[in-house]
N, C-alpha and C positions, 0 to 999 in steps of 0.2 A: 655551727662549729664543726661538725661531721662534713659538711661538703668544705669547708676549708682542709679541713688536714686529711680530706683523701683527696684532696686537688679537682675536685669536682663541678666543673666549670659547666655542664650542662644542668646539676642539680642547683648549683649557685644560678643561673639564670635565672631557669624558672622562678626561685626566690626572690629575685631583683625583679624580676616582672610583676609577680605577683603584690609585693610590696611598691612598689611604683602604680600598680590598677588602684591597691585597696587603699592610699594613704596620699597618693600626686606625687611627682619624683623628688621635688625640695623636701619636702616634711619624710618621706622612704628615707632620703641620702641623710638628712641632720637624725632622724630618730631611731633607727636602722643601722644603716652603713656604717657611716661614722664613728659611732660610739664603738661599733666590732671592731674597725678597723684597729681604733686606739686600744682595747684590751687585744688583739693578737698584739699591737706593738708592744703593749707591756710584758706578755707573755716572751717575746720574742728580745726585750731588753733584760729581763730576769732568768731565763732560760734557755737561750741559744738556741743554737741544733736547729731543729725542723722547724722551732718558731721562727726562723729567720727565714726560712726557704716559704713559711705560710704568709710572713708580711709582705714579700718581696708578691709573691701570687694575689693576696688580694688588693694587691697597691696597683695590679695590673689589671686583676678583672675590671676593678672600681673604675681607673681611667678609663678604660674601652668604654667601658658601658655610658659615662660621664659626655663622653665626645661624640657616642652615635647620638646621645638623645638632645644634646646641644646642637649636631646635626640635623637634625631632625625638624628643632625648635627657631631656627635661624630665622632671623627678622630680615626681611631684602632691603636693600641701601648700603650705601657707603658707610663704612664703619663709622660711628660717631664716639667711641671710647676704644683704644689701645689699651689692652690689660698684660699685665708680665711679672716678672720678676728678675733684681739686679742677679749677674754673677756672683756664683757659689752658694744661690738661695735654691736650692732644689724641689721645693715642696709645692708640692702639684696639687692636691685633691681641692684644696680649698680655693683654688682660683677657680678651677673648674667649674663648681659650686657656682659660685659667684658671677662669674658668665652664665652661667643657666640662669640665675636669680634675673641677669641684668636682661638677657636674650625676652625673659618672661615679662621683663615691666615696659619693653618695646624697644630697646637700645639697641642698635647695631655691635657689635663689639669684635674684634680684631685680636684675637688670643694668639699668644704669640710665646706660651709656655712660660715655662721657669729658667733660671738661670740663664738669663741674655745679657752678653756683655754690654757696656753703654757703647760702644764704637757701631753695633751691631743695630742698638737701640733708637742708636738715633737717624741709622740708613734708614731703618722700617718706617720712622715716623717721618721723613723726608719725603718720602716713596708713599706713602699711603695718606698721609696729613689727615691723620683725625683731629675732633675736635680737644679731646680728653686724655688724656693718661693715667690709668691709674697704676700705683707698683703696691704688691703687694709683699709686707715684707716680714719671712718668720723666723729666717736664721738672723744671730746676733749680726750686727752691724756695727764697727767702730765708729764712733763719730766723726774723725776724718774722713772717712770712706761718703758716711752719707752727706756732709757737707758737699765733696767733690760732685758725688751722684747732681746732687739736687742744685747745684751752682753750674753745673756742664748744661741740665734740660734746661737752666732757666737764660741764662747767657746763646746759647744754639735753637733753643727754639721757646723764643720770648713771648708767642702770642700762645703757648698753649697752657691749657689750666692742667694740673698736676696735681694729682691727688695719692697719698700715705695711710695704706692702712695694712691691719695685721700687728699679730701680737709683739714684733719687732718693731715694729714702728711708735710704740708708745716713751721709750724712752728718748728718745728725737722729736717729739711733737712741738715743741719751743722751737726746735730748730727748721722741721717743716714749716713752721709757720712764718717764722723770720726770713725762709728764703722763696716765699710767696708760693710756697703751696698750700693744699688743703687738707689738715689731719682730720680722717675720718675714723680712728681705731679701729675694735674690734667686734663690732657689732654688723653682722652683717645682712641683716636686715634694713639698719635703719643709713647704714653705709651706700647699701642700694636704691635706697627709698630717696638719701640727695643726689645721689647720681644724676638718677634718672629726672629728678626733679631741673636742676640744674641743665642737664642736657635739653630737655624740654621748654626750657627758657632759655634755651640761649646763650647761658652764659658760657664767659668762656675763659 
């Protein structure tokens, strides 16, 4: 808490190093990280001011650090899963996560951030043709909206498997399902665990 609110981005390292040696970086980031992160947010939803200046900083060291070690972690081959999130879904750490999860169980994966338009979405998967897709989704979603999303990937690109998960995607699981893709929720262990399983087999 003292290296977040004095901005202390060398003392915050060492920290994340150290937590990342003594504990592996998955288990650091969900037992660790994570949970700070969500009490500065709360601090910074209940109290403004500098809490807002300290979520915005560790919402940034978290990335950096998220992306070199997923750098770091990269499986070599062709992406075999596409991971993102629709527009005006902005929320990053937990994809991140997640691609490190997938990067670790051997899955090539093609991170391609939050908040990507579908016009945008579907050049990338045109250009890059993974086998997979997954959106991950945390801001509310209208059911019109997701209908369209999930009736455009499946209509423009009909052979790929397409997978829903996130705490937003639970209310549309009937409708993921109906329009042939795959509801994986909120679990993200076992979210990664048919991933990779599925990938691994082939299916598609």
């Amino acid at each position: 808490a003292r290296a977040l609110t004095g901005f202390d981005r060398e003392r915050l390292g060492r920290l994340f190093d150290r937590s990342a040696r003594e504990l592996g970086l998955l288990p650091a980031l969900r037992e660790v990280w994570v949970p700070a992160l969500a009490e500065v947010g709360a601090k910074a939803h209940e109290q403004a001011g500098l809490w807002i200046a300290v979520e915005h900083f560790a919402s940034a060291f978290l990335r950096e650090r998220v992306l070199a070690a997923l750098g770091r972690r990269r499986v070599p081959g062709r992406p075999r899963l596409a991971l993102t999130s629709p527009a005006g879904d902005r929320h990053e750490l937990g994809m991140l996560i997640a691609a490190a999860e997938l990067e670790s169980r051997g899955v090539p994966v093609l991170y391609l951030g939050p908040d990507l338009p579908l016009d945008a979405l579907l050049a990338a998967l045109e250009s890059a043709r993974p086998d997979a897709l997954a959106l991950a989704l945390t801001a509310d979603l209208p059911r019109r909206e997701a209908r369209r999303l999930f009736e455009s990937l499946r209509s423009r690109r009909p052979g790929l498997r397409v997978y829903a998960c996130g705490r937003a995607s639970v209310p549309h699981c009937n409708l993921v399902r109906e329009l042939g893709a795959v509801f994986l929720g909120t679990d993200l262990d076992r979210g990664a665990q048919r991933l990779a399983a599925d990938l691994a087999g082939g299916r598609r």
